[in-house]
C-alpha positions as a printed Julia matrix, in Angstrom:
289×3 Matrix{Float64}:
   0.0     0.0     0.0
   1.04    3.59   -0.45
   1.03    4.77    3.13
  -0.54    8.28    3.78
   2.33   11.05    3.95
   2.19   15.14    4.45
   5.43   17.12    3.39
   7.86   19.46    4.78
   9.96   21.59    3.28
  10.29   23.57    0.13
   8.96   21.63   -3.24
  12.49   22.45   -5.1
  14.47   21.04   -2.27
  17.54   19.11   -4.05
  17.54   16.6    -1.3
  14.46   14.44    0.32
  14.14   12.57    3.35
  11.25   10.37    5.0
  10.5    10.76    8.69
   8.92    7.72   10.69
   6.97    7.64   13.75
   6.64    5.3    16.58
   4.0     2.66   17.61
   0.49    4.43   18.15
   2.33    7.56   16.61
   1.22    9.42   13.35
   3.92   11.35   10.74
   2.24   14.9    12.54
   3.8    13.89   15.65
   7.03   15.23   13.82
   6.22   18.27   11.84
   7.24   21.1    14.36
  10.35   19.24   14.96
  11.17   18.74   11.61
  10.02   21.91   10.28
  13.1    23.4    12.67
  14.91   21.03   10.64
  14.22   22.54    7.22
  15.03   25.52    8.85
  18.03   24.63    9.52
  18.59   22.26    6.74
  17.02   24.31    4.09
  17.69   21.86    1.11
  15.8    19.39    2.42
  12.56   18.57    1.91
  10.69   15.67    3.98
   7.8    12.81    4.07
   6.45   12.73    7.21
   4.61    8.86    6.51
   1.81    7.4     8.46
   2.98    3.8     9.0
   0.3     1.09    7.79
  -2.35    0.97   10.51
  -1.41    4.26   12.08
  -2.81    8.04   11.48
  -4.7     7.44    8.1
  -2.68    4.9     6.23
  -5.59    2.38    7.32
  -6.72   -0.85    5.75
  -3.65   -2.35    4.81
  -3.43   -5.94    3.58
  -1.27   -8.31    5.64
   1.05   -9.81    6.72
   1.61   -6.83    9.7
   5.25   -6.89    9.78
   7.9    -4.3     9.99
   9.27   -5.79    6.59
   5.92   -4.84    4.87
   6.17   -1.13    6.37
   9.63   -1.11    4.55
   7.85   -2.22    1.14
   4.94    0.27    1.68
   8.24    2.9     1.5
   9.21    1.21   -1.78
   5.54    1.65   -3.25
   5.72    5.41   -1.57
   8.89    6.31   -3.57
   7.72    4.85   -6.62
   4.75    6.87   -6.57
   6.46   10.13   -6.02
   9.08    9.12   -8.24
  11.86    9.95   -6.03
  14.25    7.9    -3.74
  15.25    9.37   -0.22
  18.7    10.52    0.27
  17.69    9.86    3.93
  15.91    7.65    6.43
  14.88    9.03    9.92
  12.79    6.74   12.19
  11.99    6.83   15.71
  11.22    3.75   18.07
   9.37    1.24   16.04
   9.94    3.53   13.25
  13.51    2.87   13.55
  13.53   -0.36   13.15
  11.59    0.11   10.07
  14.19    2.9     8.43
  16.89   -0.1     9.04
  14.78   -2.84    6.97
  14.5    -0.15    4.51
  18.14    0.37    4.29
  18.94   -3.04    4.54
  16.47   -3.87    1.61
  18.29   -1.05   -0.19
  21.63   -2.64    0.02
  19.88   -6.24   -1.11
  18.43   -4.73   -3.93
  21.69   -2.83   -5.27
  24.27   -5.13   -3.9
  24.59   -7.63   -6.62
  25.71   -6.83  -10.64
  26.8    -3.22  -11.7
  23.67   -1.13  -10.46
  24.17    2.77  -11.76
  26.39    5.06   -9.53
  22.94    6.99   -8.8
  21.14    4.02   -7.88
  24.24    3.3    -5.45
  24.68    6.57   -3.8
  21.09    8.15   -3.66
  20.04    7.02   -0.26
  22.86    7.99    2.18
  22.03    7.65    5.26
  19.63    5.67    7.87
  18.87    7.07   11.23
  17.13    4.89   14.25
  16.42    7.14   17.19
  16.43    5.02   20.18
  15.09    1.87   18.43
  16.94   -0.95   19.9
  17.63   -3.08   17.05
  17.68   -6.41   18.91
  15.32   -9.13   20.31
  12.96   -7.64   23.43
  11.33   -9.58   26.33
   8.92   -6.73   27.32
   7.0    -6.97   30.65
   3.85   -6.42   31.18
   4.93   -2.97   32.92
   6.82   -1.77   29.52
   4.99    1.26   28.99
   3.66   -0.18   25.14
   2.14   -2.64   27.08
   0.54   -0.72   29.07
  -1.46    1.2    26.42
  -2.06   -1.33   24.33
  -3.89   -3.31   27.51
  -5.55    0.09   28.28
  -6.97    1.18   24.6
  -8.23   -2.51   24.71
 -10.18   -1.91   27.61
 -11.88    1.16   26.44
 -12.49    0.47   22.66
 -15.43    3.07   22.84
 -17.38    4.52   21.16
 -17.19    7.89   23.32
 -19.36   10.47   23.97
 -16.76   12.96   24.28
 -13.14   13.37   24.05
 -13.05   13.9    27.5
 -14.83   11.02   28.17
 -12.37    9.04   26.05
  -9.46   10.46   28.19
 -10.95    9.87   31.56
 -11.25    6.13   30.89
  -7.55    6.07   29.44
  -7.04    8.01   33.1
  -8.5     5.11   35.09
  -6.04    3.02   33.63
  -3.3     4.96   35.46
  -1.81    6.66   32.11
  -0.5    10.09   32.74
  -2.4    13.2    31.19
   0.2    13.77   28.56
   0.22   10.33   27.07
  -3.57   10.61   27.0
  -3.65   13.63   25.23
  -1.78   12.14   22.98
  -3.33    9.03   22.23
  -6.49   10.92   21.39
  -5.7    11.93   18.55
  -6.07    8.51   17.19
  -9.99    9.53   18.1
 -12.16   10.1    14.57
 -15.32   11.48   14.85
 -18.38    8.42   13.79
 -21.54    9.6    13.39
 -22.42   11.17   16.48
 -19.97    9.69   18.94
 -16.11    9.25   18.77
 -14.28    6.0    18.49
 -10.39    5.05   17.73
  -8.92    4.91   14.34
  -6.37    1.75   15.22
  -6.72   -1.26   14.29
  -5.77   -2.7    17.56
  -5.09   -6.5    16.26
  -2.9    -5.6    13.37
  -1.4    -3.3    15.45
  -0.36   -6.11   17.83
   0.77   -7.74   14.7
   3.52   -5.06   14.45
   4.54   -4.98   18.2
   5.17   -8.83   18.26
   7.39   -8.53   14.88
   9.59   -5.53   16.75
  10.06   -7.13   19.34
  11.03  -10.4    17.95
  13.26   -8.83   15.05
  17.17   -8.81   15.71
  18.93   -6.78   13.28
  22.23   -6.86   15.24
  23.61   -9.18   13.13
  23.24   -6.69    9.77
  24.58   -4.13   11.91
  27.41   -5.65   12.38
  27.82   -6.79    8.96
  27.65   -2.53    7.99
  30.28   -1.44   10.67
  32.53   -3.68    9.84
  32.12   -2.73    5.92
  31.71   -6.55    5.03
  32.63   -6.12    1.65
  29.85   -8.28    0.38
  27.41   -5.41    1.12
  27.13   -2.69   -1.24
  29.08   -0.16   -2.24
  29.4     2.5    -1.35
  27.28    1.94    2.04
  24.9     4.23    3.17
  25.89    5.54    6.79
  23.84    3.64    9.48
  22.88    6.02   12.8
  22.07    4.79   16.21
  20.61    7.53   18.36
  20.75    6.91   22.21
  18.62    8.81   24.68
  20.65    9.09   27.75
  17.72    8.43   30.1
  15.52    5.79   27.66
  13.76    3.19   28.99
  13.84    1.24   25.97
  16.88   -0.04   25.71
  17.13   -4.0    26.77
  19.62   -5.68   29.1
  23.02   -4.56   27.34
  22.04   -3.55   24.28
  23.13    0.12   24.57
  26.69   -1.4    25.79
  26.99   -3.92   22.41
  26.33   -0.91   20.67
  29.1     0.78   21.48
  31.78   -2.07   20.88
  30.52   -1.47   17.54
  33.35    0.04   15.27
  32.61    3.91   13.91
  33.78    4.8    10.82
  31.86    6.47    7.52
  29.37    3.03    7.8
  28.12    3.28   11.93
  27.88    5.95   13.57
  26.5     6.04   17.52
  25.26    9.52   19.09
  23.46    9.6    22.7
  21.33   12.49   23.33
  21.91   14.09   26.44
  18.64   15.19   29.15
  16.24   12.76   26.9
  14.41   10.11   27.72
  12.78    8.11   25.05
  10.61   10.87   23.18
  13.44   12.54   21.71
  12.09   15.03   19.58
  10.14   16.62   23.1
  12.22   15.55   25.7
  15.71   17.21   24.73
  14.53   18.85   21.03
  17.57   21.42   20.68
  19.97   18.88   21.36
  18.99   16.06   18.7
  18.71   19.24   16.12
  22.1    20.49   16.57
  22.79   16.57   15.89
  20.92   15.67   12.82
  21.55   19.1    11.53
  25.1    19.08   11.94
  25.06   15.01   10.92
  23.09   14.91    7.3
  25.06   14.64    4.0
């Protein structure tokens, strides 16, 4: 499917990016913080994409997986006729802009592909997407939501009435103003826009996907993988939650070089683009080809 996507930027930008959200997330979550971006970045202009079952890119055909977010990419560039020169994705997003790239470097990696085809997408950026295998409790705060939104399918009243029962479940006022926007008006009552099983669908593949080994494979520069490779980004939130057992720590042993690249954001917990917004501009503005 061609996901649903808004835009950023000026429309004779030389260089284009796509910008992914995180699990019960939409691409709007992102358009203040990226519109500093542009700012910044001026010849850039970005895709903010709904990922399938999110914001309005509803009705999408299994299988739910993180792979078939990465393919609904593919079928978004061909439609626009343009491929990214970057990747930014955030949480579950993350782990989607690293299927992308690694699909990217399957796709050109064997024959004589054209230098453009080689070098148009340059980088991939997860921020704070652990790439590896997760065990999440029933306390992990995804969980949480999930078990709450499931409780209160609606329909609602009221907005308020919506947030109060989200309340009851012990979710704090901020998260439940967020979540609401998933709320679409139905006739004369309000009732939420996710698809709640396919959704669930999409959790279980994160959390079971391990893409430590292709990391590895990039910062080493395996020379079976493409060339040139794009530039693979890790972002780590000092103060995130959502990093498993020693994850962050394998991370680092990782070698830099033009292929990997590791940055932690300083004063952030997981919601990077809220919690500590100056600092992860100064670092994707200062970071992007």
């Amino acid at each position: 499917m061609i996901p649903a996507h808004t835009f950023v930027g000026a429309e004779d930008a030389p260089r284009f990016g796509i910008v992914l959200h995180g699990v019960l997330g939409a691409g709007h979550n992102f358009r203040s913080f990226i519109k500093r971006l542009t700012d910044a970045r001026p010849e850039y202009r970005f895709a903010l994409v709904d990922l399938r079952h999110h914001g309005k890119s509803q009705g999408a055909p299994p299988p739910h997986t993180l792979d078939a977010c990465a393919d609904d990419l593919l079928e978004l560039t061909a439609h626009l006729n343009v491929e990214p020169d970057v990747v930014i994705g955030h949480s579950l997003g993350g782990k989607v802009a690293l299927i992308y790239g690694q699909k990217h470097i399957e796709a050109h990696g064997d024959g004589a592909p054209s230098e453009s085809a080689r070098e148009k997408l340059r980088q991939v950026w997860a921020l704070d997407s652990d790439p590896g295998v997760q065990v999440p409790g029933g306390s992990h705060q995804v969980k949480t939501v999930m078990a709450a939104l499931r409780a209160h399918r609606g329909p609602f009243t009221s907005r308020q009435e919506a947030l109060d029962a989200l309340a009851r479940e012990g979710l704090s006022s901020g998260l439940t103003n967020w979540l609401s926007t998933n709320l679409e008006k139905r006739g004369d009552v309000l009732a939420w826009r996710l698809d709640l099983e396919s959704i669930d669908e999409l959790l279980d593949d994160y959390f079971s996907l391990d893409l430590w080994g292709f990391l590895e494979r990039v910062a080493a520069e395996d020379p079976a993988l493409l060339r040139p490779l794009p530039g693979f980004h890790l972002l780590v939130a000092e103060n995130s939650d959502r990093w498993s057992g020693t994850m962050k720590e394998r991370a680092e042993t990782l070698p830099h070089g033009d292929a990997f690249t590791l940055h932690e954001l300083p004063r952030s917990g997981h919601w990077v683009h809220v919690d500590n917004p100056d600092g992860l501009l100064e670092i994707l503005s200062s970071n992007l080809p």
